[in-house]
C-alpha positions as CSV (number, residue, x, y, z in Angstrom):
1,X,-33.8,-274.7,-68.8
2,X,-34.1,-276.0,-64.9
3,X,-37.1,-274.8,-63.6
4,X,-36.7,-276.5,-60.4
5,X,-35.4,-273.5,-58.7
6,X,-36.8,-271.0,-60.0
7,X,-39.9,-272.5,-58.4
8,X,-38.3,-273.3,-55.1
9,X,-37.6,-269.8,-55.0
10,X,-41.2,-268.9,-55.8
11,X,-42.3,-271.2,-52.8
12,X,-39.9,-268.9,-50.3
13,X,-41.0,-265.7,-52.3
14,X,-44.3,-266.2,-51.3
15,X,-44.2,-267.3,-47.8
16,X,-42.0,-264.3,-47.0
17,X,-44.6,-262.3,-49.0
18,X,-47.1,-263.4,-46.4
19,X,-45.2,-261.2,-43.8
20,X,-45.2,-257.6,-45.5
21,X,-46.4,-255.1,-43.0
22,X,-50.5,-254.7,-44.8
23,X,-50.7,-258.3,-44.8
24,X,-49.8,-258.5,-41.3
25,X,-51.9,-255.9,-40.3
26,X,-54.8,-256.7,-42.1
27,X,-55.3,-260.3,-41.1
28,X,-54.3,-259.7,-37.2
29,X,-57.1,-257.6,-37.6
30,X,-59.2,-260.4,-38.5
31,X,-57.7,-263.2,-36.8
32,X,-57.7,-261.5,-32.9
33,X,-61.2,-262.0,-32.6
34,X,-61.2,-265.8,-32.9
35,X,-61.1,-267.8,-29.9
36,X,-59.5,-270.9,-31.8
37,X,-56.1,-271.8,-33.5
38,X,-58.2,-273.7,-35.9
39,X,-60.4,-271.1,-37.0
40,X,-57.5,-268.2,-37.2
41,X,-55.9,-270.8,-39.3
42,X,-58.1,-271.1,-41.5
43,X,-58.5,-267.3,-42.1
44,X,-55.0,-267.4,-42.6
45,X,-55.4,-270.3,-45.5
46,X,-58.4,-268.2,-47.1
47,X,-56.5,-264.9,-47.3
48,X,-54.1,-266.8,-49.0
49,X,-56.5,-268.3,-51.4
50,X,-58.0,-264.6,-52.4
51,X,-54.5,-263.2,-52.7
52,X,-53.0,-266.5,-55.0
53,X,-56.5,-266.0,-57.1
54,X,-56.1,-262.2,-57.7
55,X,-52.6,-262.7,-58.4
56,X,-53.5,-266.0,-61.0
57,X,-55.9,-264.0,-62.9
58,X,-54.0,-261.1,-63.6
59,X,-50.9,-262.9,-64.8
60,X,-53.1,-265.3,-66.9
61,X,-54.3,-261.7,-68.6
62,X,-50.5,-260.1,-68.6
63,X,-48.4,-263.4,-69.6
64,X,-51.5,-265.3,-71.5
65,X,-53.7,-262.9,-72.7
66,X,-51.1,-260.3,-73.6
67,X,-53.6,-257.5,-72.1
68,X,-51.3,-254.2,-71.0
69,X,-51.5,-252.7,-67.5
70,X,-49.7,-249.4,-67.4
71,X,-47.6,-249.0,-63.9
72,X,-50.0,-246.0,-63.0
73,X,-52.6,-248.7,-62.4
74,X,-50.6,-250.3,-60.1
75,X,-50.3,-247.5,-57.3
76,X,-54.2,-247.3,-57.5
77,X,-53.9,-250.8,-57.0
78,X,-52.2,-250.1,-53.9
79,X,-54.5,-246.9,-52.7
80,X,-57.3,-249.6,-52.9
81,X,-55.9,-251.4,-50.1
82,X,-55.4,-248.5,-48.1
83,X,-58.6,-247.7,-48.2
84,X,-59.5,-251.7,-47.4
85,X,-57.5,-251.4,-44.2
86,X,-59.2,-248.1,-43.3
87,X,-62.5,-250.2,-43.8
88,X,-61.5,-253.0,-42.1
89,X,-60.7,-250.9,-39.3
90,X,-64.1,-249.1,-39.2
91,X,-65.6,-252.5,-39.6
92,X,-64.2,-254.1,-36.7
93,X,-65.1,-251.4,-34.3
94,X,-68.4,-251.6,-35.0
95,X,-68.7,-255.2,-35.3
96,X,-67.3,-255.1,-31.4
97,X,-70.0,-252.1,-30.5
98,X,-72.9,-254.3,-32.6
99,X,-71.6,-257.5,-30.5
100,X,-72.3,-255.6,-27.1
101,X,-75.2,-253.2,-27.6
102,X,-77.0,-256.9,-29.3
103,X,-75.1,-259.8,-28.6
104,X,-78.4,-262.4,-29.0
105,X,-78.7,-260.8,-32.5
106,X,-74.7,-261.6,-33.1
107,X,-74.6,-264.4,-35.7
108,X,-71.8,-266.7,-35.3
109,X,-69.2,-266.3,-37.8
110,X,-67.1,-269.4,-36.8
111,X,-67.5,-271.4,-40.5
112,X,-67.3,-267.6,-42.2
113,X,-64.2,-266.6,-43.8
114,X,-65.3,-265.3,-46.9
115,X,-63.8,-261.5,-45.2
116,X,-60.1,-263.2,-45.1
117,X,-60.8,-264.4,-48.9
118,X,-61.9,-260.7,-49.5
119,X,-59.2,-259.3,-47.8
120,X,-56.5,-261.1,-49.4
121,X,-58.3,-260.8,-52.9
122,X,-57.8,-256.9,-53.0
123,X,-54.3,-257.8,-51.7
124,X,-53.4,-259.5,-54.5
125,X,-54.4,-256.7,-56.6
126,X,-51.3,-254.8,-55.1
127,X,-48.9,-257.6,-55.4
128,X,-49.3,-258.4,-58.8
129,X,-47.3,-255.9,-60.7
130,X,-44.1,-256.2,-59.2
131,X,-44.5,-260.3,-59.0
132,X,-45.7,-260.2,-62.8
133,X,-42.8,-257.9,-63.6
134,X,-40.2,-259.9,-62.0
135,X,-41.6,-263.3,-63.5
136,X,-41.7,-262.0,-67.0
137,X,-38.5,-261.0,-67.2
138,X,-36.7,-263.6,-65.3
139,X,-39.1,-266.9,-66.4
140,X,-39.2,-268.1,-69.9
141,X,-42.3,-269.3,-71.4
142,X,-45.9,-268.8,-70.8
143,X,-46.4,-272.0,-68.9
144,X,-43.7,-271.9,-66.5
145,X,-44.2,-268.1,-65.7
146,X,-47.8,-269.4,-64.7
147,X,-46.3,-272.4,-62.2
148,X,-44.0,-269.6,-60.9
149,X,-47.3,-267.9,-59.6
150,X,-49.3,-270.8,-58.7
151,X,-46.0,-272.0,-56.9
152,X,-45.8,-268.1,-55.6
153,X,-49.4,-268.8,-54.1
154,X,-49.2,-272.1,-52.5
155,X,-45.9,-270.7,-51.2
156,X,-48.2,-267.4,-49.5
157,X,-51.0,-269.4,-48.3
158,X,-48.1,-271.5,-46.0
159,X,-47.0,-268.1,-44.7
160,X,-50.2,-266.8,-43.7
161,X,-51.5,-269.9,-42.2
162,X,-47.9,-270.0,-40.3
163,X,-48.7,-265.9,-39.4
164,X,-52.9,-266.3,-38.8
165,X,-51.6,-269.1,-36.0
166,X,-49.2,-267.3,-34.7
167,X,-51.3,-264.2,-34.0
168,X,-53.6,-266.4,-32.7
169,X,-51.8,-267.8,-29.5
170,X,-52.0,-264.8,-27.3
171,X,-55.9,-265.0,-27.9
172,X,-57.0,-268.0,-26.1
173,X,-60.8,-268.4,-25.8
174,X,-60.3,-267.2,-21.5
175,X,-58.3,-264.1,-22.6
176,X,-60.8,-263.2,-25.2
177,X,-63.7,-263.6,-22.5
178,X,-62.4,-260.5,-20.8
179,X,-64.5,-257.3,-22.1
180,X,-61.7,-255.1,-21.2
181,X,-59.2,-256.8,-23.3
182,X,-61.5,-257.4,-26.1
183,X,-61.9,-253.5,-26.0
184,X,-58.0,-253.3,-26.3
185,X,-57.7,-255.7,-29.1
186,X,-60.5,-253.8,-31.2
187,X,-59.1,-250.3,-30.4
188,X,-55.4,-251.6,-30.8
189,X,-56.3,-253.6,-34.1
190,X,-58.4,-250.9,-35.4
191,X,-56.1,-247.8,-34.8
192,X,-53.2,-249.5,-36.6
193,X,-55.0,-250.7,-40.1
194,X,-56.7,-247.0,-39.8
195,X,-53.4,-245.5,-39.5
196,X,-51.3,-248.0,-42.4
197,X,-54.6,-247.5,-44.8
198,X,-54.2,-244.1,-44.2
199,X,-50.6,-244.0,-45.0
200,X,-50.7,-246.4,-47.7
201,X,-53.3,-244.4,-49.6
202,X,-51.1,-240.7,-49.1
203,X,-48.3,-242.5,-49.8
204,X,-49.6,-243.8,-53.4
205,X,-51.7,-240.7,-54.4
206,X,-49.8,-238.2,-53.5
């Protein structure tokens, strides 16, 4: 069997994937308050590293390890990051309100994207089922259902360094010196993963 395009198509897969609506809204949360290409880039390269791991892992126990994950799991999977994006959304809000009430206790986060990894850790947790669905009934063979996913990830981690820049160009280190747009960005970046958490988690629980 040619795997070659199965695994092309797992490389476009996955950089579309980057651009689903959560992960959009999740890392322009994160990415706004950087006042660098460089550093929203690299977010966007870390997310993708938690979300390939996540994903990795749980088809190494599905495909490998033949452990069984009923489908309920799955939308819990999914209520879990509604309720990240709700706490991202808190989190920013009061990183902003910390940043002003103390700035020369604010520690400078520049070399600190262990949140992205987080973030696109629990992400991953969502993704998985359909991805590990799809693979094992289209992919033959243990081996190359595993490069589909590692090919799935590489493929993700392109997208969201492609979306984490992109975000990042409005945000140029002058714009991002004004208080009252840095209000804005919080408020506007905040409200909206508050609102999708919120959604996501009634729309999975209920």
């Amino acid at each position: 069997m040619d795997t070659s395009f199965p695994l092309l198509f797992a490389a476009v897969v996955g950089f579309s994937h980057a651009f689903e609506a959560d992960h959009l809204v999740a890392v322009s949360n994160i990415v706004t308050k950087r006042d660098k290409m460089a550093l929203a880039i690299k977010d966007g390269i870390y997310w993708g590293f938690g979300h390939t791991s996540t994903i990795f892992l749980i088809g190494l126990l599905i495909i490998v390890g033949r452990v069984a994950f009923f489908d309920g799991y799955f939308s819990y999977f999914e209520a879990l990051v509604g309720l990240m994006l709700v706490g991202l959304g808190l989190f920013r809000l009061y990183q902003y309100y910390n940043r002003r009430r103390r700035p020369s206790q604010w520690i400078d986060e520049r070399s600190n994207h262990h949140l992205a990894y987080g973030v696109g850790f629990v992400h991953g947790l969502a993704g998985s089922g359909a991805m590990i669905l799809l693979v094992m009934t289209e992919i033959q063979g243990s081996f190359n259902s595993m490069m589909y996913l590692l090919i799935f990830g590489v493929g993700s981690v392109a997208g969201m360094l492609v979306a984490a820049g992109l975000f990042s160009l409005p945000f140029s280190r002058r714009i991002t010196g004004n208080e009252s747009l840095q209000l804005a960005l919080a408020l506007l970046s905040s409200l909206l993963c508050i609102g999708y958490g919120a959604f996501v988690i009634v729309e999975n629980l209920s």
